[in-house]
C-alpha positions as protocol buffer text, in pm:
chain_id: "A"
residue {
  index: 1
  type: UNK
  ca { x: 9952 y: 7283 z: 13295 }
}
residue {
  index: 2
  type: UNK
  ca { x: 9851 y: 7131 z: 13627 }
}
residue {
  index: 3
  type: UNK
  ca { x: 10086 y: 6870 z: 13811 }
}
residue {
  index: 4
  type: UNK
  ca { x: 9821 y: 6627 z: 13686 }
}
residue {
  index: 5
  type: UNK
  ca { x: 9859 y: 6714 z: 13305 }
}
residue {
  index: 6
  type: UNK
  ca { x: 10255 y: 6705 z: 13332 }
}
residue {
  index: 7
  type: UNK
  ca { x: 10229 y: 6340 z: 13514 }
}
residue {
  index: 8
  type: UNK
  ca { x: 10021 y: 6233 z: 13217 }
}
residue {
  index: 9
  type: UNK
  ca { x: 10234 y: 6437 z: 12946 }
}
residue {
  index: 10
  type: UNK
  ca { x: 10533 y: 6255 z: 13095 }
}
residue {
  index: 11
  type: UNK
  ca { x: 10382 y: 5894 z: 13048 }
}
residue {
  index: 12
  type: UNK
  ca { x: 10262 y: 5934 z: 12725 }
}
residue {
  index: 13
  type: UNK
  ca { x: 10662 y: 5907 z: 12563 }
}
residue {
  index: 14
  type: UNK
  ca { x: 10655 y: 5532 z: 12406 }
}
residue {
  index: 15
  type: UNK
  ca { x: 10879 y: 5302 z: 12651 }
}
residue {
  index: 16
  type: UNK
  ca { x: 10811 y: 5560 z: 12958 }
}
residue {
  index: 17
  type: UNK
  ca { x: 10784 y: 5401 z: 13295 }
}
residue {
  index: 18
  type: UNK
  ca { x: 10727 y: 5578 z: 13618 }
}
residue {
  index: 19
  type: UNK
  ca { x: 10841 y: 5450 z: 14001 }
}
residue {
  index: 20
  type: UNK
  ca { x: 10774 y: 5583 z: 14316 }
}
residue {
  index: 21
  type: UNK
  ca { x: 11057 y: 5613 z: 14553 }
}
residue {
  index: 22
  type: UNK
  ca { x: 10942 y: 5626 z: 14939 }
}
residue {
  index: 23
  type: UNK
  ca { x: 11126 y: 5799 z: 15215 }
}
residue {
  index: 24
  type: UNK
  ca { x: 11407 y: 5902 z: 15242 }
}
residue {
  index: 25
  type: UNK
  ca { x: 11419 y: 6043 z: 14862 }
}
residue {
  index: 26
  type: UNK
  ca { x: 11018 y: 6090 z: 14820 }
}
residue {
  index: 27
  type: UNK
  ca { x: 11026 y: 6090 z: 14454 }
}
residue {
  index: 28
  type: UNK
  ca { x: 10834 y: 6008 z: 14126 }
}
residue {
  index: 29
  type: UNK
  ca { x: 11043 y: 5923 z: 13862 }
}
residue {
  index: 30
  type: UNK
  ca { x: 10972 y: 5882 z: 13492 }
}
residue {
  index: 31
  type: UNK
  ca { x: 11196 y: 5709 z: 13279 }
}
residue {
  index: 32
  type: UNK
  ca { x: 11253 y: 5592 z: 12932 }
}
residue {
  index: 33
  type: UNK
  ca { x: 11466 y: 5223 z: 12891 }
}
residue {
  index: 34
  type: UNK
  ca { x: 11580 y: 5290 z: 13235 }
}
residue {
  index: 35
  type: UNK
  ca { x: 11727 y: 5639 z: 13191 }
}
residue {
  index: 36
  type: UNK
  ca { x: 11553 y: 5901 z: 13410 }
}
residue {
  index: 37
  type: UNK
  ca { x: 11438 y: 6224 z: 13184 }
}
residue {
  index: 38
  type: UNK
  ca { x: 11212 y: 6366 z: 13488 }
}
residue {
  index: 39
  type: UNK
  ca { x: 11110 y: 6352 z: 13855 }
}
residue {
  index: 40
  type: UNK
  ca { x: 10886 y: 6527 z: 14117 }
}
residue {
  index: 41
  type: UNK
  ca { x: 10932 y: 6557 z: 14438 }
}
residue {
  index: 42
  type: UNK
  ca { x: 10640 y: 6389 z: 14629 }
}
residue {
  index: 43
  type: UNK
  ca { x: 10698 y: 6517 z: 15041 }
}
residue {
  index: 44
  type: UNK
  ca { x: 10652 y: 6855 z: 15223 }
}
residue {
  index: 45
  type: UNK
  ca { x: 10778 y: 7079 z: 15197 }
}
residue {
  index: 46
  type: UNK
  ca { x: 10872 y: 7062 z: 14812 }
}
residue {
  index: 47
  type: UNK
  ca { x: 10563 y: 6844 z: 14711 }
}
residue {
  index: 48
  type: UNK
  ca { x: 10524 y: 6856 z: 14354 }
}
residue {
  index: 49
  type: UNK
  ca { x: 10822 y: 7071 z: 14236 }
}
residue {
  index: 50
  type: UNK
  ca { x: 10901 y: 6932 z: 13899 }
}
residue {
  index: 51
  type: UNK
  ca { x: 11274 y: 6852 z: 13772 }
}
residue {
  index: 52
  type: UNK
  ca { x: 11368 y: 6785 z: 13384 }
}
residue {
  index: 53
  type: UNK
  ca { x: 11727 y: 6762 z: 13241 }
}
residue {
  index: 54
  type: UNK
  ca { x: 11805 y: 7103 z: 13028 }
}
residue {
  index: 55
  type: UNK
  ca { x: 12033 y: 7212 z: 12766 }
}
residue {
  index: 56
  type: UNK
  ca { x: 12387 y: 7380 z: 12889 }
}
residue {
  index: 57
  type: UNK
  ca { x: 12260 y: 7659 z: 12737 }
}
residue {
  index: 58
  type: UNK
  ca { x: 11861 y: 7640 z: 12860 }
}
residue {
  index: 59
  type: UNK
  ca { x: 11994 y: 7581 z: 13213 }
}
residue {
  index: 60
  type: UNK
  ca { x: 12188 y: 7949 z: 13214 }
}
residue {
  index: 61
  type: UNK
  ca { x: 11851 y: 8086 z: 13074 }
}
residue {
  index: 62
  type: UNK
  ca { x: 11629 y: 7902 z: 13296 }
}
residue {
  index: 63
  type: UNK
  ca { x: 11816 y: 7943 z: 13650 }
}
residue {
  index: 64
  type: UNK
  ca { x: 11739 y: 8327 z: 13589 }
}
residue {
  index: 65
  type: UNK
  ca { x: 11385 y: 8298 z: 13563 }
}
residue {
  index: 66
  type: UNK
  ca { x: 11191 y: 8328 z: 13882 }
}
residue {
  index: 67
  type: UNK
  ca { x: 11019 y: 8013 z: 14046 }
}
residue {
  index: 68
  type: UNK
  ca { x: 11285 y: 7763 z: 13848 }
}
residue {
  index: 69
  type: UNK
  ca { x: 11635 y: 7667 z: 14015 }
}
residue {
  index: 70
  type: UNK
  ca { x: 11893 y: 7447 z: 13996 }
}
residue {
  index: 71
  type: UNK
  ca { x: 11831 y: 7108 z: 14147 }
}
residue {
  index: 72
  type: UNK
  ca { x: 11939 y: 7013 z: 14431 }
}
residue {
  index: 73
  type: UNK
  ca { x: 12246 y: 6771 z: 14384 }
}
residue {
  index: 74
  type: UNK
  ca { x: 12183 y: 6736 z: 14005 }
}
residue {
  index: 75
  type: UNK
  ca { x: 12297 y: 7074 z: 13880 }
}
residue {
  index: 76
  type: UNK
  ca { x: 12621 y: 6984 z: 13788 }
}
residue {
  index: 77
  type: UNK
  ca { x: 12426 y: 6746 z: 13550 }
}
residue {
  index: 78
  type: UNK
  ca { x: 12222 y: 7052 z: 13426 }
}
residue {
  index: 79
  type: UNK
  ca { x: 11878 y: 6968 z: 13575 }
}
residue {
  index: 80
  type: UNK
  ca { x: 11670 y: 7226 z: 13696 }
}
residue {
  index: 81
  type: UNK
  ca { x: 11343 y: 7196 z: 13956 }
}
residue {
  index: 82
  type: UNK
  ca { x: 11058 y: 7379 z: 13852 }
}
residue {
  index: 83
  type: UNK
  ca { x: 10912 y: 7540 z: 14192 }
}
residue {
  index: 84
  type: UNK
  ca { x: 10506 y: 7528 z: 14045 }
}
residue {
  index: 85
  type: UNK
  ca { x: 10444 y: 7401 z: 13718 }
}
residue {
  index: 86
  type: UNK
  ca { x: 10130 y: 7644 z: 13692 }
}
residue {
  index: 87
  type: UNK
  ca { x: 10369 y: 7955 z: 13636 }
}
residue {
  index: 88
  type: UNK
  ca { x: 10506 y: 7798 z: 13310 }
}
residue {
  index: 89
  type: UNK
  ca { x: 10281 y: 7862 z: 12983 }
}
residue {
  index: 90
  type: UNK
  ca { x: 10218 y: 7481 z: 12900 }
}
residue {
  index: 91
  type: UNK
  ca { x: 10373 y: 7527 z: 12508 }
}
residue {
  index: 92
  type: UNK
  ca { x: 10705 y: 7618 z: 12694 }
}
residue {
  index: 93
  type: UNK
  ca { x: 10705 y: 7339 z: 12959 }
}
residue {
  index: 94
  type: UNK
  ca { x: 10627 y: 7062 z: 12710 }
}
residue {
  index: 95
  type: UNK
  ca { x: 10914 y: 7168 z: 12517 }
}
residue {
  index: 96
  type: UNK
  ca { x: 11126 y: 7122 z: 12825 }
}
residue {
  index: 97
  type: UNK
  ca { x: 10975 y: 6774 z: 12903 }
}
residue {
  index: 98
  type: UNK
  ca { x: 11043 y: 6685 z: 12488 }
}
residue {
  index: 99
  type: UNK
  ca { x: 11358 y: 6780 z: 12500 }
}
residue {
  index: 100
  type: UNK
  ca { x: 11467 y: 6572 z: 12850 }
}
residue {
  index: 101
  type: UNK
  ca { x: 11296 y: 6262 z: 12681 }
}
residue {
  index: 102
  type: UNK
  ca { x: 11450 y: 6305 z: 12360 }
}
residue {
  index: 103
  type: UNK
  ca { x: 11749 y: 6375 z: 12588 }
}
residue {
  index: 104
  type: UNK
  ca { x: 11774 y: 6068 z: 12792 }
}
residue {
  index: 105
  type: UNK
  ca { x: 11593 y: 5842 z: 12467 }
}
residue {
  index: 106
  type: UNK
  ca { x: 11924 y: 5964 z: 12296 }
}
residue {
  index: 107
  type: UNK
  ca { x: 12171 y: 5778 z: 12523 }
}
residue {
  index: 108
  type: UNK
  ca { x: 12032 y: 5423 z: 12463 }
}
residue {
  index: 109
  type: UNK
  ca { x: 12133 y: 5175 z: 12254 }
}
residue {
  index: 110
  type: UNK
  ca { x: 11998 y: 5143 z: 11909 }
}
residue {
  index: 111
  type: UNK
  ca { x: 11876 y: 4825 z: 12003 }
}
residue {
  index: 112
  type: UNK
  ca { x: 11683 y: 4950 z: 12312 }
}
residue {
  index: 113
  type: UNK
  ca { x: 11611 y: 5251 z: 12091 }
}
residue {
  index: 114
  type: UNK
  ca { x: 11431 y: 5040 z: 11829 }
}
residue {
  index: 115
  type: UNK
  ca { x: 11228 y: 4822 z: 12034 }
}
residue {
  index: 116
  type: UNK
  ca { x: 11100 y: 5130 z: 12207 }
}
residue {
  index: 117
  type: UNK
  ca { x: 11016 y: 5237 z: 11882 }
}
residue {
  index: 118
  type: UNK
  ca { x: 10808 y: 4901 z: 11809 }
}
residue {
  index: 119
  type: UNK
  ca { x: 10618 y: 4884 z: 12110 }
}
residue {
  index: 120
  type: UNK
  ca { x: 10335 y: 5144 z: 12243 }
}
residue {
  index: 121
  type: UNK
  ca { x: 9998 y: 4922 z: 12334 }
}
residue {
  index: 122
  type: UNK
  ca { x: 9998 y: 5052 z: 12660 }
}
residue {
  index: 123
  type: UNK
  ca { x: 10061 y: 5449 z: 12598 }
}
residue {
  index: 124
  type: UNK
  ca { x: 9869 y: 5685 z: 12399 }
}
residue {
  index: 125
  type: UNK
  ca { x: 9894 y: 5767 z: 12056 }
}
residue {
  index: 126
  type: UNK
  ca { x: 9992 y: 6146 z: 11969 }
}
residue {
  index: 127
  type: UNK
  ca { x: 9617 y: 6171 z: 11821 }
}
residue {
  index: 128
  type: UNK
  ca { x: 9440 y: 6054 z: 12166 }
}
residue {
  index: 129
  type: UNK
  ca { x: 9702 y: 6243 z: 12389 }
}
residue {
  index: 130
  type: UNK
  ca { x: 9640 y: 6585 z: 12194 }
}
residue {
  index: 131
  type: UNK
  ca { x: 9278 y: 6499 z: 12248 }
}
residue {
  index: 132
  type: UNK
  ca { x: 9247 y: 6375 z: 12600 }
}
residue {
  index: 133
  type: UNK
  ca { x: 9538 y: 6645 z: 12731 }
}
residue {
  index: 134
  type: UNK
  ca { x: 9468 y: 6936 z: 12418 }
}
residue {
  index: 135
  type: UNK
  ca { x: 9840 y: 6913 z: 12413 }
}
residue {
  index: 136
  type: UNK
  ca { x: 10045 y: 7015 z: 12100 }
}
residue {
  index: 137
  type: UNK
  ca { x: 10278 y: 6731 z: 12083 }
}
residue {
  index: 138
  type: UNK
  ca { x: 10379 y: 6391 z: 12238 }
}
């Protein structure tokens, strides 16, 4: 997957939302009812190194791979930045980017939690993002 395909695989989560932070952060965040599940980093000279929210246990597994680290002051959280999303096979890294969402979807209320659920006229079905993306799940 291309940094374009992950943007679009990111906003495709019912009740995502994406913002733009300017300098000094330089970041894209997605979020889901206000809870951030992933981020790139939009400025030289880490433009478009990728960031998701792992498992204790994914994050010991991932910091040894090459080309993924921990992130920068969110370790301690376990997040981990993903140097080029191109190195990771695209079945792998959408498992990732489920598991943040599901992650950060998780710590809402079941209020916010069901009127997520409700609403999705703006985002793409699972059908039409499989098709558009030929992604395996959303």
């Amino acid at each position: 997957m291309d940094v374009a395909a992950v943007k679009e695989y990111c906003s495709c989560y019912p009740g995502t939302s994406s913002k733009l932070f300017g300098p000094p952060s330089n970041i894209l965040v997605y979020y889901v009812g206000g809870r951030k599940f992933a981020y790139f980093k939009t400025s030289e000279p880490e433009q478009w190194r990728f960031s998701i929210c792992t498992s204790p246990e994914r994050f010991l597994e991932l910091t040894d791979v090459p080309g993924i680290k921990p992130a920068r002051y969110m370790a301690r959280f376990r997040w981990v930045t993903i140097v080029d999303v191109d190195t990771v096979p695209a079945e792998y890294l959408q498992e990732l980017i489920t598991w943040s969402y599901t992650k950060a979807f998780s710590g809402l209320s079941k209020r916010q939690q069901a009127a997520i659920a409700s609403e999705r006229p703006d985002k793409l079905t699972s059908a039409e993002a499989v098709s558009r993306l030929g992604l395996t799940r959303c």
